[in-house]
C-alpha positions as CSV (number, residue, x, y, z in Angstrom):
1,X,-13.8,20.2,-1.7
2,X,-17.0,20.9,-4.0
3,X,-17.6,17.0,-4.9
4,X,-20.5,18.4,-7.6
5,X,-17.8,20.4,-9.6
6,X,-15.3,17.6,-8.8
7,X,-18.1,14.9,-10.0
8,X,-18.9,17.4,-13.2
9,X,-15.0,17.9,-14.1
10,X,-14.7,13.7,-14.3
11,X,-17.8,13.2,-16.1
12,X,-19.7,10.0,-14.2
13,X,-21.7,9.3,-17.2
14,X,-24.3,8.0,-14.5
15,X,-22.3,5.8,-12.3
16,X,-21.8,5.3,-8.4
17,X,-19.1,7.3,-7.2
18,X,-17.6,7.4,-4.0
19,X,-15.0,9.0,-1.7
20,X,-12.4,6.7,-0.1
21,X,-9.2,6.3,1.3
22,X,-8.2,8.1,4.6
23,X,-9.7,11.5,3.6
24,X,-13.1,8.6,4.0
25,X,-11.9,7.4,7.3
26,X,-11.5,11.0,8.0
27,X,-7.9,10.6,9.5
28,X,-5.9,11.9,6.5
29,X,-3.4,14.5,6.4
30,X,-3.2,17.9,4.5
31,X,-1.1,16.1,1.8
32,X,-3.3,13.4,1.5
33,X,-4.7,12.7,-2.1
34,X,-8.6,12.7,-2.4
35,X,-9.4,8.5,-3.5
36,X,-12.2,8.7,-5.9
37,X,-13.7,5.5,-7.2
38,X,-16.2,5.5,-10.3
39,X,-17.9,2.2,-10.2
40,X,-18.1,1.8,-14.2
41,X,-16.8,-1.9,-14.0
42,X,-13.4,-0.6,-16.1
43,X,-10.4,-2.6,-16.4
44,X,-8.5,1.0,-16.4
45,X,-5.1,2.1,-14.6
46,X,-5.6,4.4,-12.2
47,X,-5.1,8.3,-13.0
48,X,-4.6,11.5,-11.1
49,X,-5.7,14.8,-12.2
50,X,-5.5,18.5,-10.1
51,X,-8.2,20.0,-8.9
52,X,-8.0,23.6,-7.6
53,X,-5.0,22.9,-4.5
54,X,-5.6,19.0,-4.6
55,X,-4.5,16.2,-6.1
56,X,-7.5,13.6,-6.9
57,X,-6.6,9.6,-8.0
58,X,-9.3,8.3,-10.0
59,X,-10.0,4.2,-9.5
60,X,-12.2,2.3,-11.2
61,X,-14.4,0.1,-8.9
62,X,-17.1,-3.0,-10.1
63,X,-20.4,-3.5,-8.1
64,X,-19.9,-7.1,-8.9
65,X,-16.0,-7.5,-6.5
66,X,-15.4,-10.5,-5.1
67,X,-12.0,-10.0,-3.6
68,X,-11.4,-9.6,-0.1
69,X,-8.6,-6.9,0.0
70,X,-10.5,-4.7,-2.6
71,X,-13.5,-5.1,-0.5
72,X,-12.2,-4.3,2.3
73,X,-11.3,-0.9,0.5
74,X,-14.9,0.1,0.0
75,X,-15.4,-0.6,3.1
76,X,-15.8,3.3,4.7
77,X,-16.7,4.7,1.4
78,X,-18.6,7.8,1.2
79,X,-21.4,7.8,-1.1
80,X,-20.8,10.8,-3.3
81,X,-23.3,9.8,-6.3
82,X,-25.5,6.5,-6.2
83,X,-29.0,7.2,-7.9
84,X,-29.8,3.8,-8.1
85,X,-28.9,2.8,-4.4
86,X,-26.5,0.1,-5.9
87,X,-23.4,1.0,-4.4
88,X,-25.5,1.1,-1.1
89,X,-26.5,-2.5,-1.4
90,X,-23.0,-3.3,-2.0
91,X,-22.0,-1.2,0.9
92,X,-25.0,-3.2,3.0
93,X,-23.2,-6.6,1.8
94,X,-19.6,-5.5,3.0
95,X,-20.7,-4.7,6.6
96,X,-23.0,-8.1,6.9
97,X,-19.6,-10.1,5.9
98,X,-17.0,-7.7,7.4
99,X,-15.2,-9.8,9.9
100,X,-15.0,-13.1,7.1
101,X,-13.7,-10.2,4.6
102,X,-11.1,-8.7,7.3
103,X,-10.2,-12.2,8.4
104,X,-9.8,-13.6,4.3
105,X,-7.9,-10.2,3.9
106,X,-5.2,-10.3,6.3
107,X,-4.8,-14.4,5.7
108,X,-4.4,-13.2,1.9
109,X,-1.6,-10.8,2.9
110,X,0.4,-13.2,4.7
111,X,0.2,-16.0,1.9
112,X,1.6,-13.3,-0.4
113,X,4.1,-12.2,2.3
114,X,5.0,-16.0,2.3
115,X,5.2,-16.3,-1.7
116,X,7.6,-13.4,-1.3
117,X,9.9,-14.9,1.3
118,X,10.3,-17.9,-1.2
119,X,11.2,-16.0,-4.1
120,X,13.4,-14.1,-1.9
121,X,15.2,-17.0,-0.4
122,X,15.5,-18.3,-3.9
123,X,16.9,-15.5,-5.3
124,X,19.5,-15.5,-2.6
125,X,20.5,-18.8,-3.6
126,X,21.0,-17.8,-6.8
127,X,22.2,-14.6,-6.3
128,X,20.0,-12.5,-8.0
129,X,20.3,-8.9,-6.9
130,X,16.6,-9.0,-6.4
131,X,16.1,-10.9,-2.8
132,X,16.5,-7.8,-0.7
133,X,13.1,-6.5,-2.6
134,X,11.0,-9.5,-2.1
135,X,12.0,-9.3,1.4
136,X,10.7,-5.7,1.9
137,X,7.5,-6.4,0.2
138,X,7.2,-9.8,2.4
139,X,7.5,-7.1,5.5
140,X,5.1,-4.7,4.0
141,X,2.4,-7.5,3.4
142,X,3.1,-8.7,7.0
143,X,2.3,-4.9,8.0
144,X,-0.5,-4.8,5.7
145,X,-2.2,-8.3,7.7
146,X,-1.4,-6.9,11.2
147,X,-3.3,-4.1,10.1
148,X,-6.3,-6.1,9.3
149,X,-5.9,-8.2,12.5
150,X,-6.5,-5.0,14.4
151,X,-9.4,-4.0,12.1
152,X,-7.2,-0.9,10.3
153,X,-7.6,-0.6,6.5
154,X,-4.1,-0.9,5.5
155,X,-2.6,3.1,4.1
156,X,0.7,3.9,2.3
157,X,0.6,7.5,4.8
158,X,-1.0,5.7,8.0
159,X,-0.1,2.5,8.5
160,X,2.9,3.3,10.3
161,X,0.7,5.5,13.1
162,X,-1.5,2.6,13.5
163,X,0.9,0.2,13.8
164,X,2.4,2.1,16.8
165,X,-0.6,1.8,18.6
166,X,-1.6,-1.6,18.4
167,X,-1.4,-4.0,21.1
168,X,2.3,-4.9,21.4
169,X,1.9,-7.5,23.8
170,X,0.2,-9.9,21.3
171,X,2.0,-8.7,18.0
172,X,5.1,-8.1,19.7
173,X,7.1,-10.6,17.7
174,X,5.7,-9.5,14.3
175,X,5.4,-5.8,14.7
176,X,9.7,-5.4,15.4
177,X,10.2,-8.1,12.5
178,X,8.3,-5.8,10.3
179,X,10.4,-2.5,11.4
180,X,13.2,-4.3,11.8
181,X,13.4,-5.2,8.1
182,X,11.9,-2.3,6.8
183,X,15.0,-0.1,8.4
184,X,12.9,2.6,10.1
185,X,15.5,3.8,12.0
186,X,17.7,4.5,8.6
187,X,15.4,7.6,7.8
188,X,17.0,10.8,7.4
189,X,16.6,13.6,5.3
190,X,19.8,13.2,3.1
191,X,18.1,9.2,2.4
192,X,14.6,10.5,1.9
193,X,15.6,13.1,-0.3
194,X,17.5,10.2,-2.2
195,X,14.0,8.1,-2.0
196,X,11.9,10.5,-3.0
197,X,13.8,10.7,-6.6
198,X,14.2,7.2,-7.5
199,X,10.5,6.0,-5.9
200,X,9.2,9.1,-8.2
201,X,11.2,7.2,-11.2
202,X,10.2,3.8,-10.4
203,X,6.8,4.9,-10.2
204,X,6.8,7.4,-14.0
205,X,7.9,3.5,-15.2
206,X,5.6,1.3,-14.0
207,X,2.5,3.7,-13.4
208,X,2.7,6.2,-15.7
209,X,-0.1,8.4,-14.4
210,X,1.2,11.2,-12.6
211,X,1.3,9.6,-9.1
212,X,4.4,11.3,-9.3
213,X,2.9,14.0,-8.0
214,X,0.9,12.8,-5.0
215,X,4.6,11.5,-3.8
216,X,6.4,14.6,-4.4
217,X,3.5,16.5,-2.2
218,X,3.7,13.8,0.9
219,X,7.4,13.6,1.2
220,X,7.5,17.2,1.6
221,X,4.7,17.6,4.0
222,X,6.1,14.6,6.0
223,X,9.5,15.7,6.2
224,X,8.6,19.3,6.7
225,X,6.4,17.9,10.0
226,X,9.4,16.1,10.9
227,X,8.2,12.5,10.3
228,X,10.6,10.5,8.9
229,X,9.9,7.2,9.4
230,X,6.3,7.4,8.3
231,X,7.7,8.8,5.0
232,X,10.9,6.0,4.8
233,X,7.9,3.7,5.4
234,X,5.6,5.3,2.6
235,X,7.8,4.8,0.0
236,X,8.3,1.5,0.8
237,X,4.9,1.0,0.7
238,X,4.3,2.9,-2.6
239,X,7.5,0.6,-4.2
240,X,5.9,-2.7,-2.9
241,X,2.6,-1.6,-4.8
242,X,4.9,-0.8,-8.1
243,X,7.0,-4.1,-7.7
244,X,4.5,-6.2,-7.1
245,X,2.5,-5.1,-10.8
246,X,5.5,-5.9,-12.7
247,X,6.8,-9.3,-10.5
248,X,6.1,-11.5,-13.3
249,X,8.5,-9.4,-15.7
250,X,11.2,-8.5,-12.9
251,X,13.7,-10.9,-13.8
252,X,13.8,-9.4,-17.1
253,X,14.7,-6.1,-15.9
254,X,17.5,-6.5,-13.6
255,X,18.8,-2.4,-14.6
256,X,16.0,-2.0,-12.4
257,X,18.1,-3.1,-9.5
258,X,19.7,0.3,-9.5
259,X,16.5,2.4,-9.1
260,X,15.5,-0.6,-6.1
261,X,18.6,0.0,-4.7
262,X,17.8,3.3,-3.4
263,X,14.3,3.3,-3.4
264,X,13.8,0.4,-1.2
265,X,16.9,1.4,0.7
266,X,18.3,-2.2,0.1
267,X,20.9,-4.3,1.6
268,X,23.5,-6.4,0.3
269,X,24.8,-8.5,3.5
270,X,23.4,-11.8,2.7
271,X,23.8,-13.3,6.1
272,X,21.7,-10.5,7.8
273,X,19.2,-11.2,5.0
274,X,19.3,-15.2,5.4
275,X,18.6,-14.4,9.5
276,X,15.6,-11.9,8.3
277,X,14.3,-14.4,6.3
278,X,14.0,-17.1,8.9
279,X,12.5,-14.6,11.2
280,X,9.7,-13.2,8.9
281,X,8.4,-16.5,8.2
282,X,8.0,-17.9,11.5
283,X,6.2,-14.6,12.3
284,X,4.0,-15.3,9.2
285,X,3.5,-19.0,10.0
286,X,2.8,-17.9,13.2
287,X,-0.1,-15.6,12.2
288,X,-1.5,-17.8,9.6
289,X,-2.1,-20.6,12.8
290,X,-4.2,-18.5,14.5
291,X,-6.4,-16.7,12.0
């Protein structure tokens, strides 16, 4: 990748940019999208553009971020364009408080996984088709904070991988909670294939940027390399993100049920989703005890 031509083509104006994601941390995978952030302190969606064979996500980052999970993103950032050593001293700042930020972040994803297994056991109560999707994104949050607890930046692609190799002795309980819900074992490629169509469509609604694009490319390199569950647990992951920025409004869509349905790979037995419930937050309560 020619980061000058790439820097020229998005036109800094001046500001700190910097590689990150797992092509930073230097463990991503041929499909993996290159995670640029421009530090310009805009309020702006995320965008993708091409660029030569790759697909490129433009973020916007501020020098001035205060919140743990974000912070914990710029964490490996490589320092592509920094004249005035700003995004160094911010850089500098994360690795003085890095354990407090790690520790904040993964207590911050197991609060939201608990908000999420209220709403989902209220919306069972009240039957509203959408408790099977705040249970997956309670899971994914609980992923996300085991992640942390073992000092992994959470990943859409890699989370799965690292999750494997984590200690399973002292996140046992948690770590076959999380894959139990999720479904891993569901993944095929008639169901991905399925997936892949209506997480690209729930994605053109909510994001409207062309991520589109960056999903179509991973599900075919991961089910091309045979890895099934890491892409039945990507788009998950990508439909928790895309949920989660329209929560507020959900109850108002309920046609989006249908897309959930087979994006999320849902369930409908409500006494299997009741037991999941139970066992998700006594993982999570767990957890939040001992960090």
């Amino acid at each position: 990748m020619d980061f000058n031509e790439l820097l020229s083509k998005v036109k800094i104006e001046n500001f700190p940019v910097a590689l990150g994601g797992c092509k930073s941390d230097e463990v991503g995978f041929d499909c993996c999208e290159y995670n640029i952030t421009v530090f310009d302190g805009k309020k702006e969606n995320d965008h993708v553009i091409n660029f030569g064979n790759d697909l490129v996500k433009i973020h916007h980052g501020n020098l001035d971020e205060t919140d743990p999970k974000t912070l914990k993103q710029f964490e490996n950032l490589k320092i592509l364009y920094d004249e005035k050593w700003d995004l160094r001293m911010l850089q500098s700042k994360i690795k003085e408080k890095n354990k407090q930020i790690t520790n904040t972040s993964a207590k911050s994803c197991l609060i939201d996984a608990s908000v999420c297994i209220t709403k989902s056991n209220d919306s069972l109560r009240n039957s509203d088709p959408f408790s099977s999707s705040w249970l997956k994104c309670a899971a994914y949050f609980l992923a996300d904070a085991v992640c942390l607890l073992n000092l992994k930046r959470p990943s859409p692609t890699h989370s799965l991988h690292f999750i494997r190799e984590f200690d399973t002795n002292k996140f046992h309980q948690s770590i076959s909670i999380i894959t139990d819900i999720i479904g891993l074992e569901r993944a095929n490629t008639s169901l991905l294939s399925r997936m892949c169509k209506s997480t690209i469509g729930f994605s053109d609604m909510v994001e409207k940027n062309d991520s589109s694009k960056i999903i179509q490319k991973k599900y075919e390199y991961l089910t091309e390399k045979s890895l099934l569950s890491d892409c039945y647990f990507y788009f998950g992951y990508i439909n928790r993100d895309n949920f989660i920025k329209i929560k507020n409004d959900i109850s108002k869509k309920p046609e989006l049920i249908h897309v959930l349905k087979t994006a999320f790979d849902l369930e409908n037995d409500t006494v299997k989703l009741s037991s999941h419930l139970k066992k998700l937050q006594n993982s999570v309560n767990s957890l939040l005890e001992s960090t």
